[in-house]
Each structure stands twice: as C-alpha cells, then as structure tokens.
LOFILO-202076 format. One record per residue (C-alpha): residue number from 0; x, y, z; chain; residue in three letters. Coordinates in steps of 0.5 Angstrom, whole numbers, plus 500, padded with zeros to 3 digits. Layout:
residues N
R:n:east:north:up:chain:res
R:NUM:X:Y:Z:A:ALA
...
***
This chain:
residues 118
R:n:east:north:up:chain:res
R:0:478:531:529:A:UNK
R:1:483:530:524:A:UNK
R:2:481:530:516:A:UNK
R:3:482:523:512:A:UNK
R:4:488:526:507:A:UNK
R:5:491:530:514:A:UNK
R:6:492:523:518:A:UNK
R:7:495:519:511:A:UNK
R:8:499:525:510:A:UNK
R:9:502:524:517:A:UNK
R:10:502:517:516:A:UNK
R:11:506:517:509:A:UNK
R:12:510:521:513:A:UNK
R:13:512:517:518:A:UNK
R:14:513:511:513:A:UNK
R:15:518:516:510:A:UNK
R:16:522:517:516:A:UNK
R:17:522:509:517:A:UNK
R:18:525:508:510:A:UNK
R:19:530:513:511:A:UNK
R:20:531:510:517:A:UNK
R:21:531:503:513:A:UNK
R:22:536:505:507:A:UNK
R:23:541:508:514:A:UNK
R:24:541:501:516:A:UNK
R:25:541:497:509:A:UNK
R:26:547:502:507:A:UNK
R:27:550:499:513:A:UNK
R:28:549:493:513:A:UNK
R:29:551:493:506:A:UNK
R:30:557:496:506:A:UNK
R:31:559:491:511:A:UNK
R:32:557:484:508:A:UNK
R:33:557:487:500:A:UNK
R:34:549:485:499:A:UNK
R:35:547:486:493:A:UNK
R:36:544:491:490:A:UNK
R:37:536:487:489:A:UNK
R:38:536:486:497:A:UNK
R:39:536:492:499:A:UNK
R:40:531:494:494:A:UNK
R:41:527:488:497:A:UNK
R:42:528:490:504:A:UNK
R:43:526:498:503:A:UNK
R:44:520:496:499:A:UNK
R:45:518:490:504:A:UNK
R:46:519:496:510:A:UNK
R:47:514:500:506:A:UNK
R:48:508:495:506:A:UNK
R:49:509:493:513:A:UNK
R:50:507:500:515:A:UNK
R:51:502:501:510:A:UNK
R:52:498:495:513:A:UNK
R:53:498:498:520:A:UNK
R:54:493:504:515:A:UNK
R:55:486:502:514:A:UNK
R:56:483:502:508:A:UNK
R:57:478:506:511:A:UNK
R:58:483:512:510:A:UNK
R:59:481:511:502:A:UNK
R:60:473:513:503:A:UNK
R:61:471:508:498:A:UNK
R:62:464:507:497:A:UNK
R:63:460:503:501:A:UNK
R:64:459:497:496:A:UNK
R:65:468:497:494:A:UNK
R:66:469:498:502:A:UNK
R:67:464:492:504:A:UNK
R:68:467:487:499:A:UNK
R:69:474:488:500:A:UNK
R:70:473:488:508:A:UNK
R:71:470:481:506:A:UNK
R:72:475:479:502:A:UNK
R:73:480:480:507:A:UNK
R:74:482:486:505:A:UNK
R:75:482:490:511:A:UNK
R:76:489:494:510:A:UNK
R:77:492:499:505:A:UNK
R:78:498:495:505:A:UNK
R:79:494:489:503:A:UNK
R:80:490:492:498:A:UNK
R:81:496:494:494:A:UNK
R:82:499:487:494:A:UNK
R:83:494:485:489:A:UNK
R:84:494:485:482:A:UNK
R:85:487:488:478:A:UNK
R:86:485:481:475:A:UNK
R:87:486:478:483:A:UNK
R:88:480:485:485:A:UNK
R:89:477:483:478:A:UNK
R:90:475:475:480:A:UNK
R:91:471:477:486:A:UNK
R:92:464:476:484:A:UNK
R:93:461:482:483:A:UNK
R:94:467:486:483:A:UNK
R:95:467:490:476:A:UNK
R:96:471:495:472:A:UNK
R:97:469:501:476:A:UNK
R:98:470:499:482:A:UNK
R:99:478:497:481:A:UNK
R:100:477:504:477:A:UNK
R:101:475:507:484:A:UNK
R:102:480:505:487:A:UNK
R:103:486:506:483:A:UNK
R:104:483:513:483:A:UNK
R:105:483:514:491:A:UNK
R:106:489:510:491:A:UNK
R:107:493:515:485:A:UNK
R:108:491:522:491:A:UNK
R:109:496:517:496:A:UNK
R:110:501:515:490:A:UNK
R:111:500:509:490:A:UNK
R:112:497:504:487:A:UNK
R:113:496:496:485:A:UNK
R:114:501:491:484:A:UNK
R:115:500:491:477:A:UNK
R:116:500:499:475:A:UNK
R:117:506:501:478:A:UNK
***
C-alpha cells in the first residue's frame, strides 16, 4: 500500500513534468505569436489546477469533521479547495478558525496553500 505523502509526492511530480511540458509549449507559442508575458503565467497556473483537481482531498488527512464539511460544500479536490479564499471557508456555518488553521497546515506539508495565503 503506498503511503499518503508517497502517492502526493508521486502526483506533484507528475504535475511537475506537465508544467515543464506547459512552459515548453507556452514558450513556443510565444516565440511565434509574441503573447505577453501575463498569459503565459496564467496558462502555467491553470495547468496546475486542472491536475490538482484530479487529487482528493482525502490525500490531506483532514479530520472527520473538516473533511465531511468540505465534501459537502463540493469541495471534493485539492485543486478546488486551493481555488478559495479563507473568508469563503469561513462562511460555512460551523466552519471556524481551527478548522481553516487545519487545513493551511495539511496544505503547507504540500506547499500549497488557499487563494489568499500565497
């Protein structure tokens, strides 16, 4: 069985080799039709959440109770949960400092983090 930090550590990986394989076609792209330099940045960063969506929150070990209320919020991927911002995790009812310290914690192992904590 492979360990938590294994499997996400094989998965960032692999979400490295597609950046680099991102940067490669964007540099391309922009050699030939001069893009400016805040699209690339923006296709890089879009590329990155779209493989942190296909990863489970699951693979952060939250507790029961921060994992239950994410998953009912919709919030089933690791690429959704760092697409919000703390005041949106706040809002949920129920939903209070320790919990968000919780999960920029589990988060920071990854070096990742919310919207609004970069």
């Amino acid at each position: 069985m492979v360990s938590l930090e294994t499997e996400i550590i094989r998965r960032l990986d692999v979400i490295s080799d597609k950046l680099s394989e991102t940067n490669r076609l964007l540099t391309s792209t922009y050699n030939q039709q001069l893009l400016s330099q805040s699209e690339v940045r923006s296709s890089g960063l879009q590329q990155v959440v779209t493989n942190l969506n296909d990863v489970s929150i699951d693979y952060l070990e939250l507790s029961s109770r921060v994992s239950n209320m994410l998953e009912i919020k919709g919030i089933l991927t690791i690429g959704q949960l760092i697409q919000k911002r703390s005041a949106d995790l706040l809002s949920f009812r129920n939903f209070g400092p320790r919990s968000l310290e919780e999960i920029r914690q589990q988060l920071s192992r990854f070096d990742l983090y919310l919207r609004d904590d970069e």
